[in-house]
C-alpha positions in Angstrom: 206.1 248.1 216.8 205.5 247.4 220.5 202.5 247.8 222.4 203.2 251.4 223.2 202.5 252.2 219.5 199.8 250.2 219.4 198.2 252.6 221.6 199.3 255.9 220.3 198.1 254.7 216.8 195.2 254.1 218.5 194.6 257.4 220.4 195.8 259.0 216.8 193.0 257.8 215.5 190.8 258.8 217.8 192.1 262.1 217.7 191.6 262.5 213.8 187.9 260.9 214.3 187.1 263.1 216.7 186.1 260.8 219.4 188.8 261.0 222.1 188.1 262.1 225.6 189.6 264.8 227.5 191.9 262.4 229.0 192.8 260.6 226.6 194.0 263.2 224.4 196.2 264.7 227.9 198.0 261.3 227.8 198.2 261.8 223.8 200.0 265.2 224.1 202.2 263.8 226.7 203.9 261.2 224.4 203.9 263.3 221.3 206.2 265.6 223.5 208.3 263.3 224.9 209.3 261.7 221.1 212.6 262.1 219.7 213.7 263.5 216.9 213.9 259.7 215.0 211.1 258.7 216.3 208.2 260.7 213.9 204.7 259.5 212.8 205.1 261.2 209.2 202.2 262.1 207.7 201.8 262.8 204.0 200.3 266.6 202.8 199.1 265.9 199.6 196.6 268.6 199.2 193.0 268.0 200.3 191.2 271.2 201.2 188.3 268.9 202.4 189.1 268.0 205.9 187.7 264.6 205.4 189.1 263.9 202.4 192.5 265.1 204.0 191.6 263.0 207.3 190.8 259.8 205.2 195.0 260.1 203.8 195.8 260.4 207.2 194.1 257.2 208.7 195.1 255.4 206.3 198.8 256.1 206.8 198.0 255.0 210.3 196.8 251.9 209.2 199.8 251.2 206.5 202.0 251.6 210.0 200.2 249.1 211.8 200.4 246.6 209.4 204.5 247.4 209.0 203.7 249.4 205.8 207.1 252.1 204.9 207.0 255.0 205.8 205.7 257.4 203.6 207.7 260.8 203.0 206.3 263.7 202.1 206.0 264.7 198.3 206.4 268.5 198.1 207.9 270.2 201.3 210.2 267.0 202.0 210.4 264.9 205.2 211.0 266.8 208.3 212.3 265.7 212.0 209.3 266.9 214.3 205.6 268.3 213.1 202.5 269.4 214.7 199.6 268.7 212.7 196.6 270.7 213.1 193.3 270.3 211.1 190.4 273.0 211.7 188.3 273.6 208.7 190.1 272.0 206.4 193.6 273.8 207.3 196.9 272.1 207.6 200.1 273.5 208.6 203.7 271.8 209.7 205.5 273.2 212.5 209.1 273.0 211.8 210.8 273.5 215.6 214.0 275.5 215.6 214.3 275.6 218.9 214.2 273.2 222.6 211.0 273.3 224.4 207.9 271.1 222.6 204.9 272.6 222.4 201.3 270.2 223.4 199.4 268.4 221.0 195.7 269.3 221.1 194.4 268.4 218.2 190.2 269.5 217.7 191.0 272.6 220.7 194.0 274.2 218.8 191.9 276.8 217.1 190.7 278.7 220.4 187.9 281.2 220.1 188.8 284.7 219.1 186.5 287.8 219.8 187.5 289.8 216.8 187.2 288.5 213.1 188.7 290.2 209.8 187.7 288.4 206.4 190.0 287.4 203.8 190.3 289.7 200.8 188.3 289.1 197.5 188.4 290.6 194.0 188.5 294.0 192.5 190.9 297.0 192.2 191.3 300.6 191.0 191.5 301.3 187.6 192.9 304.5 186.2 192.6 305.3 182.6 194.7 307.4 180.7 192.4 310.7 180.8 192.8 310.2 184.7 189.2 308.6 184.5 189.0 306.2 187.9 186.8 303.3 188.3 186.1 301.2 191.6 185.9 297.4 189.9 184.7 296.2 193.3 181.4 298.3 192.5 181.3 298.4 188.7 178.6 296.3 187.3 179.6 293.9 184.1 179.7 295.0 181.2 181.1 297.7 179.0 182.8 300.3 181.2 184.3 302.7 178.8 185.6 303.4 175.6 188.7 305.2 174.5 190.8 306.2 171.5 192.4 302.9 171.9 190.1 300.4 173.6 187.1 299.1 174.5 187.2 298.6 178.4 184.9 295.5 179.4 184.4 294.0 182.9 183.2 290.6 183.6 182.7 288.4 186.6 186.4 287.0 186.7 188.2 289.5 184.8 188.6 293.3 183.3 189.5 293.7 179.8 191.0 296.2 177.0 189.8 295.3 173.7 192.2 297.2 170.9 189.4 299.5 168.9 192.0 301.4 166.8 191.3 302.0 163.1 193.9 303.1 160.6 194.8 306.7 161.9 197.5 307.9 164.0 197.6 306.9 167.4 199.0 308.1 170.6 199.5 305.5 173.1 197.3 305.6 176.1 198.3 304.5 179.5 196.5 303.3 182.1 197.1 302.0 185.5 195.5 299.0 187.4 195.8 299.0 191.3 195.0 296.2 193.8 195.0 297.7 197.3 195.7 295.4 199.9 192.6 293.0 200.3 192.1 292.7 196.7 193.2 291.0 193.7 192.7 291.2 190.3 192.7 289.7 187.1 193.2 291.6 183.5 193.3 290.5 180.4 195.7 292.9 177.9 194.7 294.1 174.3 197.1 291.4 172.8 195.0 288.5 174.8 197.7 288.7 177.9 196.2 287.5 180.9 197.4 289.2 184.3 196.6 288.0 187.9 197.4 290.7 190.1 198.0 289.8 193.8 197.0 291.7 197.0 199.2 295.6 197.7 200.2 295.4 193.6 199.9 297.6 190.6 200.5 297.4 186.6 200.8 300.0 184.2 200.2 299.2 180.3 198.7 300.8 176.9 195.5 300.7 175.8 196.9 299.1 172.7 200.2 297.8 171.8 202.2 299.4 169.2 206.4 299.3 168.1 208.3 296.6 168.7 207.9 295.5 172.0 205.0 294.9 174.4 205.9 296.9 177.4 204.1 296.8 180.8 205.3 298.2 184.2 204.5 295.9 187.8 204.8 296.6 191.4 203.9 294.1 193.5 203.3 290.4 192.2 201.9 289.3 189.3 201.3 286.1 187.4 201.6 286.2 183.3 200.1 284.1 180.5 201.5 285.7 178.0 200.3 285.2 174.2 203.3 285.1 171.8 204.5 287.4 169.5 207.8 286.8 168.2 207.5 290.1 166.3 206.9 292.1 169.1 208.4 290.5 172.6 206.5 291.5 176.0 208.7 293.7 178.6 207.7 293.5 182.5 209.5 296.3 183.7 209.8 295.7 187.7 212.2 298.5 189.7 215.6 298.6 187.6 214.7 295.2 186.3 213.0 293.9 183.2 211.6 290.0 182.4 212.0 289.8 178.7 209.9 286.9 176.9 208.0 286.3 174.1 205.0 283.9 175.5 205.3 281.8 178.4 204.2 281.3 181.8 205.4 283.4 184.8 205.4 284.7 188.4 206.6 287.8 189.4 207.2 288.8 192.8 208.8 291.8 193.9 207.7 293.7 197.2 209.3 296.5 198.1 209.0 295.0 202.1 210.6 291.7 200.5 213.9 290.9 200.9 214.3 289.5 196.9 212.7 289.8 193.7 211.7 286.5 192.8 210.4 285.4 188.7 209.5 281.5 188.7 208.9 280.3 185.3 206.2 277.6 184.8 206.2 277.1 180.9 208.6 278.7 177.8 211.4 280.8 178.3 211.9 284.2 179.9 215.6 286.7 180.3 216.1 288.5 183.5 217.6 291.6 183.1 219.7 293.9 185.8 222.1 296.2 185.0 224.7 294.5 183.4 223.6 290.7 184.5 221.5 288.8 182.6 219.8 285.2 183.7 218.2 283.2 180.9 215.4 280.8 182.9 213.7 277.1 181.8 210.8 275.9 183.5 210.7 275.0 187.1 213.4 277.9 187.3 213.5 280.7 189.5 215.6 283.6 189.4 216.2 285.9 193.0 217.6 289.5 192.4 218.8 290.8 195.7 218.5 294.3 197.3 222.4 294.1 197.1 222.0 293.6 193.0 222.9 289.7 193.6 221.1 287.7 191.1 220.5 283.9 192.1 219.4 281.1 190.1 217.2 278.6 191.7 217.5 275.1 189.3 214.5 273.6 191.4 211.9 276.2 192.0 208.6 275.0 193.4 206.3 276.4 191.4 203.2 275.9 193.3 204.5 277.7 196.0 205.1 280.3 194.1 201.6 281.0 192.1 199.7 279.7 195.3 198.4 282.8 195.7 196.5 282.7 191.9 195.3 278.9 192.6 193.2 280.5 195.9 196.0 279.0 198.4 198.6 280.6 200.5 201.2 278.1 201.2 204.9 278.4 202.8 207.9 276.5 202.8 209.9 276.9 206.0 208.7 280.2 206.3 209.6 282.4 209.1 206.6 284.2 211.4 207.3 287.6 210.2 207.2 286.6 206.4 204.3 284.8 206.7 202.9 288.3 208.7 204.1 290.0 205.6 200.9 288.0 203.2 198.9 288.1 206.6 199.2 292.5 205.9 198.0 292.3 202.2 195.7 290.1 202.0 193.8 290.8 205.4 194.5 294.2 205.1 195.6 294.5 208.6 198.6 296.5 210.1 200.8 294.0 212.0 203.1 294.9 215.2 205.3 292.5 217.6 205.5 292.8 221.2 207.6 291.0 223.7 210.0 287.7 222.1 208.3 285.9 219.5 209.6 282.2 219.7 211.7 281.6 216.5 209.9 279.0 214.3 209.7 278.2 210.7 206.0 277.2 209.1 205.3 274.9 206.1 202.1 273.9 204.9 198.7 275.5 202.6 195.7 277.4 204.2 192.6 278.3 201.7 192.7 282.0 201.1 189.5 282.6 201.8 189.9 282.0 205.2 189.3 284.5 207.8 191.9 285.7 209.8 191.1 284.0 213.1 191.1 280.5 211.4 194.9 281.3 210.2 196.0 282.8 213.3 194.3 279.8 215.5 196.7 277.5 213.7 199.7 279.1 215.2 198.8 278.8 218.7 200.1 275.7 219.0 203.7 277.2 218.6 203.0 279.4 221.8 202.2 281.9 219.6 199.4 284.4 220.7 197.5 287.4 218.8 195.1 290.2 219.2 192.7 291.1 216.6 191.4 295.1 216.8 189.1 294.7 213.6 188.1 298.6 214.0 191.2 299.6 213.4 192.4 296.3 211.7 195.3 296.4 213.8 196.8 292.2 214.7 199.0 292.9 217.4 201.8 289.0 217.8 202.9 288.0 221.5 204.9 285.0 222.2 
């Protein structure tokens, strides 16, 4: 390490404490841009939603360089050739440059101020009984919400559930249908003792009470699955012209119409995909991607973090493109999202806390001369380059 490094360590440090000077961090951003693609300060992104807790892991790699330490490689999104950190309220996300010009290194400045806010979304949904019976969860009070022929419906603070109240006489299934719009998300808890977390722009449909010899439900959407066992009677998600057969295990299910894959990870047991005539049997850390072309793909290495994010009150990427990443930015803000002019082609790793609001997340991408415009009336995000 010559003296040159000496002093970027040291202006590094400054930067991450928060005491460098306007100049100081000009000179900074000047020989960030002018490093090569061998020549990296790698930072590790184990997850610290704190900012000083996640600040603390970073000076401390700095120090582990000056003294000659290794160089440390990241754990879960793998070492990459050029990043832009940026830290604002306890956000981090990697810049992964797919093309020539280098953007400047500002470090406190990057999230600039933005007139218009919209807040993240937040729990509830629409749920649809059988006798076409709608209730707003967002607005329902806890407690006992309604009773049918086959259940008793009972919302708490985390959760709505169907408790089976069928006695010995006949029974005719009942089915009901529980919507998330897009700004909400949901969690339900089945007769059997299923637990379903329902993300943002999703929807399941499922009895009252399960009966025959299978435990059916239907999904748009994404959804996340604990599912009780029951060799007797295996649980069904139905999802398009596609079915996830299992009998109690762990699962994510993701399968947006505006997606270019359906995409079942499997955290714990064992689950079938179906499709047509192909058949995929997954093990945990699995993932299986149907195509719109009916191509299934097996994933050996899945990350399931990435996947159930979403659940864990995260949304994270992995070399994700803008316009994916625009994709979440729609549900979950509930925002309508149009591109003007040539957005720069870049690819984004990294976690942001879901209950962010929008301007925090869209902050972050400025440093990729990326630029938005919030109209929070009519929740319109408008992306310029």
């Amino acid at each position: 390490m010559n003296l040159n490094d000496e002093r970027y360590f040291e202006l590094a440090e400054k930067w991450l404490n928060g005491t460098i000077t306007p100049e100081e961090e000009e000179e900074y951003a000047r020989w960030y841009n002018s490093l090569g693609p061998d020549n990296v300060l790698e930072i590790p992104v184990e997850h610290a939603v704190d900012r000083e807790a996640y600040r603390k892991k970073i000076l401390q790699q700095i120090n582990r360089k000056r003294r000659g330490g290794s160089r440390l490689r990241k754990r879960r999104y793998g070492t990459i050739t050029t990043v832009i950190l940026i830290l604002c309220s306890g956000i981090y996300l990697y810049v992964h440059r797919l093309s020539s010009p280098r953007q400047s290194l500002t470090g406190r400045t990057q999230v600039e101020s933005i007139e218009a806010d919209i807040r993240p979304g937040t729990q509830g949904a629409v749920l649809t009984l059988s006798d076409g019976h709608t209730i707003v969860l967002d607005t329902a009070g806890n407690g006992s919400l309604a009773r049918t022929a086959g259940a008793n419906i009972v919302k708490s603070e985390s959760s709505v559930s169907f408790y089976a109240s069928r006695s010995g006489t006949p029974y005719t299934p009942e089915y009901n249908l529980l919507m998330t719009p897009r700004g909400r998300q949901q969690q339900l808890v089945l007769a059997d003792g299923t637990k379903v977390w329902l993300n943002a722009g999703s929807s399941i449909r499922f009895p009252s009470a399960f009966t025959g010899k299978e435990r059916a439900v239907i999904i748009k959407g994404e959804a996340y699955f604990e599912v009780v066992k029951n060799p007797l009677q295996p649980f069904v998600v139905q999802v398009n012209d596609a079915s996830v057969e299992v009998l109690g295990t762990h699962f994510n299910v993701m399968a947006y119409e505006n997606e270019p894959a359906m995409e079942t990870t499997l955290l714990e047991g064992a689950v079938k995909l179906r499709s047509g005539e192909k058949t995929l049997l997954l093990k945990p850390g699995q993932q299986s991607r149907l195509l719109a072309d009916g191509d299934l793909r097996l994933v050996s290495n899945a990350d399931v973090e990435l996947a159930i994010a979403w659940k864990n009150g995260m949304q994270a990427y992995d070399r994700s493109d803008l316009k994916a990443i625009m994709r979440q930015v729609e549900r979950w803000y509930d925002v309508d999202v149009e591109y003007q002019g040539e957005i720069p082609v870049r690819t984004f790793s990294g976690e942001i806390p879901r209950n962010a609001n929008l301007s925090e997340l869209l902050g972050l991408f400025k440093a990729a001369n990326i630029h938005f415009s919030i109209d929070a009336d009519r929740k319109k995000l408008t992306v310029m380059p």
